[in-house]
CHARMM-style PDB file with segment names, atoms N, HN, CA, C and O in Angstrom:
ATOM      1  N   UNK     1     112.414 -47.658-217.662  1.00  0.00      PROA
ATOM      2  CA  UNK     1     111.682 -46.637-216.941  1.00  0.00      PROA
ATOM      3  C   UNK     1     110.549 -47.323-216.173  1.00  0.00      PROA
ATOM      4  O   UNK     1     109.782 -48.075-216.774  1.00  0.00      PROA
ATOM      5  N   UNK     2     110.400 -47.045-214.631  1.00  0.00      PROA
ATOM      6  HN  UNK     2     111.024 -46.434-214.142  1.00  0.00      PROA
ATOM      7  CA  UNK     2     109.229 -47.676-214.487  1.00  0.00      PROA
ATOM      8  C   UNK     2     108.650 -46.580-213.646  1.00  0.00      PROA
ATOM      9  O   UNK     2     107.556 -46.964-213.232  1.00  0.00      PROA
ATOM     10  N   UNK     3     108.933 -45.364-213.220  1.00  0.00      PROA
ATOM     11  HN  UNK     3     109.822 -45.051-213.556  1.00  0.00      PROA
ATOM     12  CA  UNK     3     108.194 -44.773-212.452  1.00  0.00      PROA
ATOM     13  C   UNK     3     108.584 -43.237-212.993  1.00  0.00      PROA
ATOM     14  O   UNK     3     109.641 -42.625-212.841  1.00  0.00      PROA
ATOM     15  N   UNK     4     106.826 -42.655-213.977  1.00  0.00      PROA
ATOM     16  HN  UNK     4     105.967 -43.152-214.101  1.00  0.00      PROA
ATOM     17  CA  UNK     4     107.493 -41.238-214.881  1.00  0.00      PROA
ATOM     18  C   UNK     4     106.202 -40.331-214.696  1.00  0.00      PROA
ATOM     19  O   UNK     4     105.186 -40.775-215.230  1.00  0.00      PROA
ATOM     20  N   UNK     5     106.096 -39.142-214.028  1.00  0.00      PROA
ATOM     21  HN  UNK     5     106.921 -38.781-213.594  1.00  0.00      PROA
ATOM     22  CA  UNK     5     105.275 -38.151-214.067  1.00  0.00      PROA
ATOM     23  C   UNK     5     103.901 -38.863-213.126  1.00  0.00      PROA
ATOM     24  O   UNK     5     102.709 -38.776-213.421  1.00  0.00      PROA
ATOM     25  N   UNK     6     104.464 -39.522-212.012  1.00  0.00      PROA
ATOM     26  HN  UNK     6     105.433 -39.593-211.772  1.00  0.00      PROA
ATOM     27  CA  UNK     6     103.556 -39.912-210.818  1.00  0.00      PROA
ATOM     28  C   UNK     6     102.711 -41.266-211.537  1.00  0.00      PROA
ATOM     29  O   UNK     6     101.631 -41.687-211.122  1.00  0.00      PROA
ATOM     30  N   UNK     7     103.266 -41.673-212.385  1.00  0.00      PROA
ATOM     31  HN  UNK     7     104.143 -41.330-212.722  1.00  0.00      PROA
ATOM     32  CA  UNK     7     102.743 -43.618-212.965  1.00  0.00      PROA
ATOM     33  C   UNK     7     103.737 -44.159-213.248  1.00  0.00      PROA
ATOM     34  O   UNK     7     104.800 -43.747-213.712  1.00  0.00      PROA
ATOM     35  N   UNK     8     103.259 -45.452-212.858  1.00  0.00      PROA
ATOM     36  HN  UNK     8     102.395 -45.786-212.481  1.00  0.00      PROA
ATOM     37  CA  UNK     8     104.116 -46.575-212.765  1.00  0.00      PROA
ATOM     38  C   UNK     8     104.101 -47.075-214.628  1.00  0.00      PROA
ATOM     39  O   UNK     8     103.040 -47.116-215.250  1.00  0.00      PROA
ATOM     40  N   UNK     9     105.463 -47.414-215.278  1.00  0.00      PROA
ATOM     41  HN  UNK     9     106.325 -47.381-214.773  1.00  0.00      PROA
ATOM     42  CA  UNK     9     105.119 -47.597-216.780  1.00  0.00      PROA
ATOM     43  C   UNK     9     106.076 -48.873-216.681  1.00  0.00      PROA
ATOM     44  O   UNK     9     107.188 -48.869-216.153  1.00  0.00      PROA
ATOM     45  N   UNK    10     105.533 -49.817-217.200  1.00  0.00      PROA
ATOM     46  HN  UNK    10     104.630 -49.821-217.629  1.00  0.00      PROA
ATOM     47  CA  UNK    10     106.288 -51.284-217.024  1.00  0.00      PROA
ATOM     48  C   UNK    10     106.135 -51.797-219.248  1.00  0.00      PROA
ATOM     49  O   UNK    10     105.237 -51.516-220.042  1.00  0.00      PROA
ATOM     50  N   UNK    11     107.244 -52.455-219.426  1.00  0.00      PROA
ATOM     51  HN  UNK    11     107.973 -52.684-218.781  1.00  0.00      PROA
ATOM     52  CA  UNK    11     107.327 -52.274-221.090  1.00  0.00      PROA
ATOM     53  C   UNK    11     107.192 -54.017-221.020  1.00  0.00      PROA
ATOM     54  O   UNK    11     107.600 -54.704-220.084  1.00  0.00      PROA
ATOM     55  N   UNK    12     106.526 -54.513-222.236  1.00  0.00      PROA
ATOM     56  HN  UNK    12     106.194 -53.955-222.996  1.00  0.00      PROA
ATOM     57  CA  UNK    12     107.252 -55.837-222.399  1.00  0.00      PROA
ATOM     58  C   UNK    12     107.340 -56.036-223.752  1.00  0.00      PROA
ATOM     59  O   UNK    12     107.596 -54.962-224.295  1.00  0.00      PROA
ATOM     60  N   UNK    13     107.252 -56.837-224.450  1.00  0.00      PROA
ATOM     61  HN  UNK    13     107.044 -57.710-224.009  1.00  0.00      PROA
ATOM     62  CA  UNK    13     107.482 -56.896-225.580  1.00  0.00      PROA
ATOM     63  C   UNK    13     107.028 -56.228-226.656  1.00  0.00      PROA
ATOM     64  O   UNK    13     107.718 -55.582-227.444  1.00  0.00      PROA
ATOM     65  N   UNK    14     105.395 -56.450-226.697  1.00  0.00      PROA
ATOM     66  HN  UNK    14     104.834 -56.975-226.056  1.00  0.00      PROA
ATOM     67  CA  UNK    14     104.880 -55.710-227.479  1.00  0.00      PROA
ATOM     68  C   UNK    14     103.669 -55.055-227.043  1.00  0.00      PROA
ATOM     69  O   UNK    14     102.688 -54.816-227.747  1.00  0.00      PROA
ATOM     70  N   UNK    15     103.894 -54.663-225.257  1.00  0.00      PROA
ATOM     71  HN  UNK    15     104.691 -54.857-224.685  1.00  0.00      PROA
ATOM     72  CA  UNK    15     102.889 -53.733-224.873  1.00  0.00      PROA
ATOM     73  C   UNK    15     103.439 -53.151-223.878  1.00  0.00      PROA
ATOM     74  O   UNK    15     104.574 -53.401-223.471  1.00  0.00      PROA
ATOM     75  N   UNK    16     102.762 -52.426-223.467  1.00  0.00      PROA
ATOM     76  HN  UNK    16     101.840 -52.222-223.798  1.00  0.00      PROA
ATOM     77  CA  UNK    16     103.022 -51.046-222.288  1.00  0.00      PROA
ATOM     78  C   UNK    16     101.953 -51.039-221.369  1.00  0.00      PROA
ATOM     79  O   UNK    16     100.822 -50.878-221.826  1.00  0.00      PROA
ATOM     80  N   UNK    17     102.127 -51.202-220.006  1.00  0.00      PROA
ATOM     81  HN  UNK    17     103.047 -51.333-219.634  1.00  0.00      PROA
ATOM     82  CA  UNK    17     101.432 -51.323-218.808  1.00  0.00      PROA
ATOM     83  C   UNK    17     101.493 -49.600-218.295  1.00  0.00      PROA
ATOM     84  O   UNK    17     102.577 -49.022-218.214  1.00  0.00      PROA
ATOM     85  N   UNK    18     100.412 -49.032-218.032  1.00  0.00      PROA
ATOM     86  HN  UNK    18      99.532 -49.502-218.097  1.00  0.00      PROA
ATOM     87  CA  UNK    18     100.540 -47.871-217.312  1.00  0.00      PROA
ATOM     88  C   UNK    18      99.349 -47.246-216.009  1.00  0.00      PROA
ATOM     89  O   UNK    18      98.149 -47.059-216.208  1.00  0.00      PROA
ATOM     90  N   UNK    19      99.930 -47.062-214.974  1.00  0.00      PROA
ATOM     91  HN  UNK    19     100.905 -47.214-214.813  1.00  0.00      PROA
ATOM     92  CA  UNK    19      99.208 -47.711-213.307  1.00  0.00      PROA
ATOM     93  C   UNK    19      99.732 -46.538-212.791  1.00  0.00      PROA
ATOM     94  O   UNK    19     100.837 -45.995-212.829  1.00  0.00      PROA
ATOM     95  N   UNK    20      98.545 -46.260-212.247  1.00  0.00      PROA
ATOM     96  HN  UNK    20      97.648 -46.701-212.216  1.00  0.00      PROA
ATOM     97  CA  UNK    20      98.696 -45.319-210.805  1.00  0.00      PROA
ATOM     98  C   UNK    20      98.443 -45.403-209.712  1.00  0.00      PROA
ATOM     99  O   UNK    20      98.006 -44.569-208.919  1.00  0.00      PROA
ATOM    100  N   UNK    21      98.796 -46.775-209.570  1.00  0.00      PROA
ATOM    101  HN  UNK    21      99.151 -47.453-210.215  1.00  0.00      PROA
ATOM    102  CA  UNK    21      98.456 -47.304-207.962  1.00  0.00      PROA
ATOM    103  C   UNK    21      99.288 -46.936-207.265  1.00  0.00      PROA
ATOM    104  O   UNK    21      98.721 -46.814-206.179  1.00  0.00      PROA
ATOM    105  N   UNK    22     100.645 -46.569-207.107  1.00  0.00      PROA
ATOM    106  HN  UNK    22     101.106 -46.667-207.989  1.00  0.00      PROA
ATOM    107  CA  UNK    22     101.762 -46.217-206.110  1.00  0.00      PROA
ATOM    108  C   UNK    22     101.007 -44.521-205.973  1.00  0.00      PROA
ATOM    109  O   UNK    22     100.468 -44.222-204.907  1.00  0.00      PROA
ATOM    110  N   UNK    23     101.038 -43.611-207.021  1.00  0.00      PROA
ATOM    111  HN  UNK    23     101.476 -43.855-207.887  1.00  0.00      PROA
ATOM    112  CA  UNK    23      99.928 -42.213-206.644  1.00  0.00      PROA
ATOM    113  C   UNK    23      98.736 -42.466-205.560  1.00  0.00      PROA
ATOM    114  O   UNK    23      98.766 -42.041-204.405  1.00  0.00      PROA
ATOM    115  N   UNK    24      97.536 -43.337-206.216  1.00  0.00      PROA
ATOM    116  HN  UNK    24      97.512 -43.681-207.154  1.00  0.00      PROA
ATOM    117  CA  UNK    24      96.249 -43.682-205.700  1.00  0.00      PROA
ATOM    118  C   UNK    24      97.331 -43.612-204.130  1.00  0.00      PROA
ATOM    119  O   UNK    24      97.338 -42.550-203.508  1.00  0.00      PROA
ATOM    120  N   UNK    25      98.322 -45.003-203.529  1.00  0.00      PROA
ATOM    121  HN  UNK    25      98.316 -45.866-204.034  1.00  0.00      PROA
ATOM    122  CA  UNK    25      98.393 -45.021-202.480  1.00  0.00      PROA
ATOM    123  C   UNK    25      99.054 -44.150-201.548  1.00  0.00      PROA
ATOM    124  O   UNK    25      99.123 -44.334-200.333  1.00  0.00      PROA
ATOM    125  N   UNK    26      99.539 -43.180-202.206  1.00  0.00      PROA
ATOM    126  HN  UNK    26      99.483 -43.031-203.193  1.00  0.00      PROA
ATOM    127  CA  UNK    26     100.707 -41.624-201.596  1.00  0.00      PROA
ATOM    128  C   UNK    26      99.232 -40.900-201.360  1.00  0.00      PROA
ATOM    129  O   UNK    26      99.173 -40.456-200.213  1.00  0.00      PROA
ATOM    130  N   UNK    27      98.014 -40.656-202.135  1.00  0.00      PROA
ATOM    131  HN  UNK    27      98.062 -41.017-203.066  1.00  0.00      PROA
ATOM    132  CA  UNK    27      96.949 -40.087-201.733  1.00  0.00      PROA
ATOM    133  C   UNK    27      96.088 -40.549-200.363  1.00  0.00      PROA
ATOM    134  O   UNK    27      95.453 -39.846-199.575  1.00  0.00      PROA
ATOM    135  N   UNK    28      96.282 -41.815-200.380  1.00  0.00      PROA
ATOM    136  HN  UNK    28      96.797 -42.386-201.020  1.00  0.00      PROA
ATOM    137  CA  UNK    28      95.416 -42.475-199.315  1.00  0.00      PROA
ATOM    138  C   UNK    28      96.390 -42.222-198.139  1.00  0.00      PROA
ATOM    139  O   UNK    28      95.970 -41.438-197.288  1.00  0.00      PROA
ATOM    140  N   UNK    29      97.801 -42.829-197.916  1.00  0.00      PROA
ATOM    141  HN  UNK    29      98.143 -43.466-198.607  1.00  0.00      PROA
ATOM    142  CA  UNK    29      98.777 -42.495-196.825  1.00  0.00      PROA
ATOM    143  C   UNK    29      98.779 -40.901-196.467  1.00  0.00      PROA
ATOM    144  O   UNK    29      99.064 -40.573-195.315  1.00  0.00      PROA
ATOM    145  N   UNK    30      98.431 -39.805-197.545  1.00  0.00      PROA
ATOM    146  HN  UNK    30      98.200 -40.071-198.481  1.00  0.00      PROA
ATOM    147  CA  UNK    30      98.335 -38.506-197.489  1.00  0.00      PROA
ATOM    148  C   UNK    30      97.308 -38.040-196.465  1.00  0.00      PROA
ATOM    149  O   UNK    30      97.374 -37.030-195.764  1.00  0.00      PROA
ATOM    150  N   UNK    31      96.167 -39.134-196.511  1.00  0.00      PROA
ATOM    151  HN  UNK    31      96.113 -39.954-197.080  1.00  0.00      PROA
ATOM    152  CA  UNK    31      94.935 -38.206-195.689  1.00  0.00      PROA
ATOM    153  C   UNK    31      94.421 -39.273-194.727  1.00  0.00      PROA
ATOM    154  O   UNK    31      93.296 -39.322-194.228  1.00  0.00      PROA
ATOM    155  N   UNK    32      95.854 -40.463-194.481  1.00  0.00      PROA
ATOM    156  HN  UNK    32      96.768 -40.423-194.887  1.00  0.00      PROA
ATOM    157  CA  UNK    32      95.216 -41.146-193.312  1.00  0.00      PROA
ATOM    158  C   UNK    32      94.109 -42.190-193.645  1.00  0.00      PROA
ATOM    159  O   UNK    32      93.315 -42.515-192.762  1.00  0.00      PROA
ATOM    160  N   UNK    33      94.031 -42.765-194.993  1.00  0.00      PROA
ATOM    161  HN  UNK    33      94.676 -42.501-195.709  1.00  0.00      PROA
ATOM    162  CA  UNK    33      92.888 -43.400-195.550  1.00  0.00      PROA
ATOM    163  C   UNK    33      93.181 -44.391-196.114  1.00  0.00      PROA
ATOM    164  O   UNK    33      92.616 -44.750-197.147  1.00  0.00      PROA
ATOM    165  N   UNK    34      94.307 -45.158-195.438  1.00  0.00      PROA
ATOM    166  HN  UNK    34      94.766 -44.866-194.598  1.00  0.00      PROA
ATOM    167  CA  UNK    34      94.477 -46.858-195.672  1.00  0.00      PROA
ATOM    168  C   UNK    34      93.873 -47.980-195.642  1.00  0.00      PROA
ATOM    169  O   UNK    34      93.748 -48.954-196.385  1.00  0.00      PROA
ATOM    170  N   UNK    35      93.456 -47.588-194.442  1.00  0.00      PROA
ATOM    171  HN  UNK    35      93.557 -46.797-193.838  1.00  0.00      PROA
ATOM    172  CA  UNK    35      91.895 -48.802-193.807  1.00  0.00      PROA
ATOM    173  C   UNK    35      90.876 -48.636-194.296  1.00  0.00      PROA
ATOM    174  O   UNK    35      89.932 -49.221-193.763  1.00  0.00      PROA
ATOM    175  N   UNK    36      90.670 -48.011-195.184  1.00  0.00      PROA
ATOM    176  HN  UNK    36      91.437 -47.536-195.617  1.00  0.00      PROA
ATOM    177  CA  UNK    36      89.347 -47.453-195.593  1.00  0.00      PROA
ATOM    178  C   UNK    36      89.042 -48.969-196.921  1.00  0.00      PROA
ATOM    179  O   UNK    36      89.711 -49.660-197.690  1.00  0.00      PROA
ATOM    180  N   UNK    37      87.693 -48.819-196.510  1.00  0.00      PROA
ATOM    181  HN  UNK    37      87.149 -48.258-195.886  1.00  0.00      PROA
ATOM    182  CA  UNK    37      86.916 -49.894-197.496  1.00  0.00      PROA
ATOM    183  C   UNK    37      87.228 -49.408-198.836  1.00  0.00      PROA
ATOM    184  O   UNK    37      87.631 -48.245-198.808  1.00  0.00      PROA
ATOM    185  N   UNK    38      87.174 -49.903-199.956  1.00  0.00      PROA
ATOM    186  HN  UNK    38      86.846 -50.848-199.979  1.00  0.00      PROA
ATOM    187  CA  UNK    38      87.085 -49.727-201.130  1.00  0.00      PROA
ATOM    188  C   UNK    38      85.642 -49.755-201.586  1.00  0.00      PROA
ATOM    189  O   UNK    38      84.650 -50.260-201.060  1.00  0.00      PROA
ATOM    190  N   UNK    39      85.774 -49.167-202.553  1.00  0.00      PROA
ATOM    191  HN  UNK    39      86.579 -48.757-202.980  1.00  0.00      PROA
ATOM    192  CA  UNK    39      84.112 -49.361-202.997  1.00  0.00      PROA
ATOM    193  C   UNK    39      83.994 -49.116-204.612  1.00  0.00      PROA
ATOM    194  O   UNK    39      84.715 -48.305-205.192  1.00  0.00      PROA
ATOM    195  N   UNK    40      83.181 -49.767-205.154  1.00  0.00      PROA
ATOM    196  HN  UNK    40      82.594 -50.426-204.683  1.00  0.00      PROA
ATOM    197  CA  UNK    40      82.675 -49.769-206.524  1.00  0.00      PROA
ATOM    198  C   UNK    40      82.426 -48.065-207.225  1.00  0.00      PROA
ATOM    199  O   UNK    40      81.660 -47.339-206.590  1.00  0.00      PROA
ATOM    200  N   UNK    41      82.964 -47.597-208.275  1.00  0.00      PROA
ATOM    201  HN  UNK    41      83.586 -48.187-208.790  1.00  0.00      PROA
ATOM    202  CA  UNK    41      82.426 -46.460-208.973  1.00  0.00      PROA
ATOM    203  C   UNK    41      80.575 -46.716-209.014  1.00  0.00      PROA
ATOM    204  O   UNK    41      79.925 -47.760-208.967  1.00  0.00      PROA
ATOM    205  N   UNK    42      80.175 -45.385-209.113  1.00  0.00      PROA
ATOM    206  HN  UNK    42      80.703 -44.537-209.152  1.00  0.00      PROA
ATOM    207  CA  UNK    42      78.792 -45.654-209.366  1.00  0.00      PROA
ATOM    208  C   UNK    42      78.873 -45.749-211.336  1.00  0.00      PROA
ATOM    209  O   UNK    42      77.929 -46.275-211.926  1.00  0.00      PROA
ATOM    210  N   UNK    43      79.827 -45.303-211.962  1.00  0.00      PROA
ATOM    211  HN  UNK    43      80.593 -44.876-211.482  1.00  0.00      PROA
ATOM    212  CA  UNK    43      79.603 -44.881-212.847  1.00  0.00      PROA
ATOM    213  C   UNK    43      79.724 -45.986-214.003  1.00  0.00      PROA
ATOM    214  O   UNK    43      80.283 -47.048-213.730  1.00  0.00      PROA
ATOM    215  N   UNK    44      79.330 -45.811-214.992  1.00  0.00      PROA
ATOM    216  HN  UNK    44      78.876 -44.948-215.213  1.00  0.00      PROA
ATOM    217  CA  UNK    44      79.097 -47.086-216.235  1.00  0.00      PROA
ATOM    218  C   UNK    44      81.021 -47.042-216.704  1.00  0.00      PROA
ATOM    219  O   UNK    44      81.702 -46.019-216.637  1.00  0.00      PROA
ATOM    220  N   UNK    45      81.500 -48.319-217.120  1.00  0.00      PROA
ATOM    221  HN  UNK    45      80.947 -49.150-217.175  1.00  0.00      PROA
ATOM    222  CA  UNK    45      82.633 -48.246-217.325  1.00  0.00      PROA
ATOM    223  C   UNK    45      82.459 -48.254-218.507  1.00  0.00      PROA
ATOM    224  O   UNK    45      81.394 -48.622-219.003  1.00  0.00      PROA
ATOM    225  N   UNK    46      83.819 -47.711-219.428  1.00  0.00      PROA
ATOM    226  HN  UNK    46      84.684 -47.412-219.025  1.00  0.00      PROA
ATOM    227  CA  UNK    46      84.231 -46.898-220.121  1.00  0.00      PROA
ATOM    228  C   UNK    46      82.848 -46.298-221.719  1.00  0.00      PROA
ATOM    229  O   UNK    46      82.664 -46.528-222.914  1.00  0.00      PROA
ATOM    230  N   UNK    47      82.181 -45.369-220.457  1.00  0.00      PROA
ATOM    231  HN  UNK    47      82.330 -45.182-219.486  1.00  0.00      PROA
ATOM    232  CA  UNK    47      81.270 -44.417-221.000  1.00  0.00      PROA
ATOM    233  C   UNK    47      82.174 -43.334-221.099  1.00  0.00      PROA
ATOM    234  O   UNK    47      82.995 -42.874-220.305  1.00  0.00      PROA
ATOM    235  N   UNK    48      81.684 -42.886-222.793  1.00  0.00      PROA
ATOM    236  HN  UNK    48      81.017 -43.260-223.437  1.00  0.00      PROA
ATOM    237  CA  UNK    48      82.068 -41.728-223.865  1.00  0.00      PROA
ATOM    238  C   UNK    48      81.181 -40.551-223.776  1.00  0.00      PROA
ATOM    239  O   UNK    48      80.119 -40.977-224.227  1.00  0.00      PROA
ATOM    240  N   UNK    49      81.010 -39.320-223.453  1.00  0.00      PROA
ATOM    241  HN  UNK    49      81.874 -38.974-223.086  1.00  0.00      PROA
ATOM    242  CA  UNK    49      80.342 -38.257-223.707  1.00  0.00      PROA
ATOM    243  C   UNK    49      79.725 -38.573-224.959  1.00  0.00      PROA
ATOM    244  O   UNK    49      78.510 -38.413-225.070  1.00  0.00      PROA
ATOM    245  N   UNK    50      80.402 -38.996-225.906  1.00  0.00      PROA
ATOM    246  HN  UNK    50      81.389 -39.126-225.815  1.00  0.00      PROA
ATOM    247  CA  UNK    50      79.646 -38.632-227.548  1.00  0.00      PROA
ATOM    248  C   UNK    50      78.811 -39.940-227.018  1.00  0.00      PROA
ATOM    249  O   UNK    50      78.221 -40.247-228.053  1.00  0.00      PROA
ATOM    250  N   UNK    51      78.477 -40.726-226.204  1.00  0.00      PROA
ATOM    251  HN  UNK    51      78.956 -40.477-225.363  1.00  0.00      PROA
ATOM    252  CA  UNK    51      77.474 -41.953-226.658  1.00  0.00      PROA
ATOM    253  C   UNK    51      75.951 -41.539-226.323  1.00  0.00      PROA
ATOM    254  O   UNK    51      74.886 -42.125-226.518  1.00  0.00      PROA
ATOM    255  N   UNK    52      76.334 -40.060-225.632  1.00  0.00      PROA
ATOM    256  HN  UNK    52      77.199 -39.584-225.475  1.00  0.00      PROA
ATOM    257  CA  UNK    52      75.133 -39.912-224.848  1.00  0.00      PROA
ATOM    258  C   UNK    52      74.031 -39.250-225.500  1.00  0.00      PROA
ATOM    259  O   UNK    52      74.560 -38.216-225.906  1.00  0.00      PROA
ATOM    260  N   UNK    53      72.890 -39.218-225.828  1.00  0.00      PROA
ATOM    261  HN  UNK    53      72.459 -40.058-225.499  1.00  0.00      PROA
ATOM    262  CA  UNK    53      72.027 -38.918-226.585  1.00  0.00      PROA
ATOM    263  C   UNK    53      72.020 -37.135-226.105  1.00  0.00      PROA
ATOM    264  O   UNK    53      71.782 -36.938-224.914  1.00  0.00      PROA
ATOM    265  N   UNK    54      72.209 -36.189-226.777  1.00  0.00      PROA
ATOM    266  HN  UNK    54      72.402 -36.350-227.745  1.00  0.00      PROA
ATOM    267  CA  UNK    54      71.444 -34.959-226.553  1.00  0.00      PROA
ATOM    268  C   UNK    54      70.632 -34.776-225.643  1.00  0.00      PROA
ATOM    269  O   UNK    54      69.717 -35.594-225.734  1.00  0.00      PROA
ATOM    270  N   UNK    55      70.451 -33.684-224.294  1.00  0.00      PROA
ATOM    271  HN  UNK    55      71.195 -33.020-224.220  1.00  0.00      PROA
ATOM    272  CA  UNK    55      69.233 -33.464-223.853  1.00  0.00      PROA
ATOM    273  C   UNK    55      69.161 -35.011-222.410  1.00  0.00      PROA
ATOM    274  O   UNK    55      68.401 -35.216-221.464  1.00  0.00      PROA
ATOM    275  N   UNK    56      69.961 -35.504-222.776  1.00  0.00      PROA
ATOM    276  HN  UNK    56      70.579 -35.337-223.545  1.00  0.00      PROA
ATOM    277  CA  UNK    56      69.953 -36.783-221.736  1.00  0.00      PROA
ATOM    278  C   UNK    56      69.653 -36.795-220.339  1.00  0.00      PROA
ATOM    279  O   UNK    56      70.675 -36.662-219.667  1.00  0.00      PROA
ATOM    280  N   UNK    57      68.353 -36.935-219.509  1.00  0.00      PROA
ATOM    281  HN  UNK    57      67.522 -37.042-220.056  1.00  0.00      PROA
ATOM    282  CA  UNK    57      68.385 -36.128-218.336  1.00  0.00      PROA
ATOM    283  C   UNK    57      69.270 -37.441-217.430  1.00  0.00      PROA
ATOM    284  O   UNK    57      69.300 -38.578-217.901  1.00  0.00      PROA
ATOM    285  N   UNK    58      69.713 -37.224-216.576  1.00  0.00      PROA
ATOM    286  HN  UNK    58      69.689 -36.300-216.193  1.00  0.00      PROA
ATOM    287  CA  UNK    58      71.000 -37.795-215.612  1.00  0.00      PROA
ATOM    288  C   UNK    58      70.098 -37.980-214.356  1.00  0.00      PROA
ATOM    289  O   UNK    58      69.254 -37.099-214.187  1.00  0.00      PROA
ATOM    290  N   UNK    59      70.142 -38.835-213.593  1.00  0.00      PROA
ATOM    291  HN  UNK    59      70.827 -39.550-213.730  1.00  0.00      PROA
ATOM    292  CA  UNK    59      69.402 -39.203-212.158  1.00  0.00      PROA
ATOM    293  C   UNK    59      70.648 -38.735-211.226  1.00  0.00      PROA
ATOM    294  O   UNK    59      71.687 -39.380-211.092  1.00  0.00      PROA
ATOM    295  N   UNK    60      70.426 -37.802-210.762  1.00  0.00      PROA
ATOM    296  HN  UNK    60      69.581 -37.278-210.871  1.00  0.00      PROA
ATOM    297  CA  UNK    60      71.623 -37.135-209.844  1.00  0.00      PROA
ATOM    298  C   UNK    60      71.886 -37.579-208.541  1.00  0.00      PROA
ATOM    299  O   UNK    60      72.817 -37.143-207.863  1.00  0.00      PROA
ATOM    300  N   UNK    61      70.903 -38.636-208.089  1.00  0.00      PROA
ATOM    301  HN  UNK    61      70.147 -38.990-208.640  1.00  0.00      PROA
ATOM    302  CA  UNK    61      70.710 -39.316-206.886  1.00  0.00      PROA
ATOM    303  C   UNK    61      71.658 -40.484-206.879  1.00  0.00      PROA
ATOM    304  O   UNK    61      71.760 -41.043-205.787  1.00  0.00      PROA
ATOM    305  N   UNK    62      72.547 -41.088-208.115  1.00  0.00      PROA
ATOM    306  HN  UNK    62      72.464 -40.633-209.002  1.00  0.00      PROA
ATOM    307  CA  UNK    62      73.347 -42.178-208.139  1.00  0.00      PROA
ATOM    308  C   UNK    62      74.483 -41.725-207.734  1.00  0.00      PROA
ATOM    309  O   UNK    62      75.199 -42.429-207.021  1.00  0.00      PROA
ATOM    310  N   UNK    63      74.856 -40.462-208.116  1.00  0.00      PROA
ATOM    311  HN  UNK    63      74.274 -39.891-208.694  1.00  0.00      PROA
ATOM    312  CA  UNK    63      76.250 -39.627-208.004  1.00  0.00      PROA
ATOM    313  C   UNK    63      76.195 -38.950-206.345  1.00  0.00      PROA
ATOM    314  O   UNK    63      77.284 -38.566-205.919  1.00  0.00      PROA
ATOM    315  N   UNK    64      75.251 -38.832-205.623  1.00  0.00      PROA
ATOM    316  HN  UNK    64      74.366 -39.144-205.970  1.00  0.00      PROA
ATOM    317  CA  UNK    64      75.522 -38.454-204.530  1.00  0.00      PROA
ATOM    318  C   UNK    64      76.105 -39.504-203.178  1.00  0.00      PROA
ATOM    319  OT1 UNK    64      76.359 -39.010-202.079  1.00  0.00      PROA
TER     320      UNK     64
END
């Protein structure tokens, strides 16, 4: 199987690869947005809701 429910799933021995880059690029060819720069998330990588302290105020100026 390598292509199931819009991801790419590639098997090997004793792991499983699973990618949505062929989606990501049907979205970009979708709206004309090939050439387009790439750019960095603003967001902390792989941040958990539960890590976040209660009451946590958020700087809403990073996300805009």
């Amino acid at each position: 199987m390598h292509y199931f429910l819009g991801m790419d799933v590639w098997q090997k021995d004793s792991e499983v690869f699973v990618s949505q880059g062929k989606y990501a690029n049907e979205i970009l060819r979708r709206f004309h947005m090939e050439k387009c720069k790439p750019m960095q998330t603003p967001l902390v990588g792989n941040w958990r809701k539960e890590d976040a302290p209660s009451g946590e105020v958020v700087v809403s100026i990073v996300y805009q």
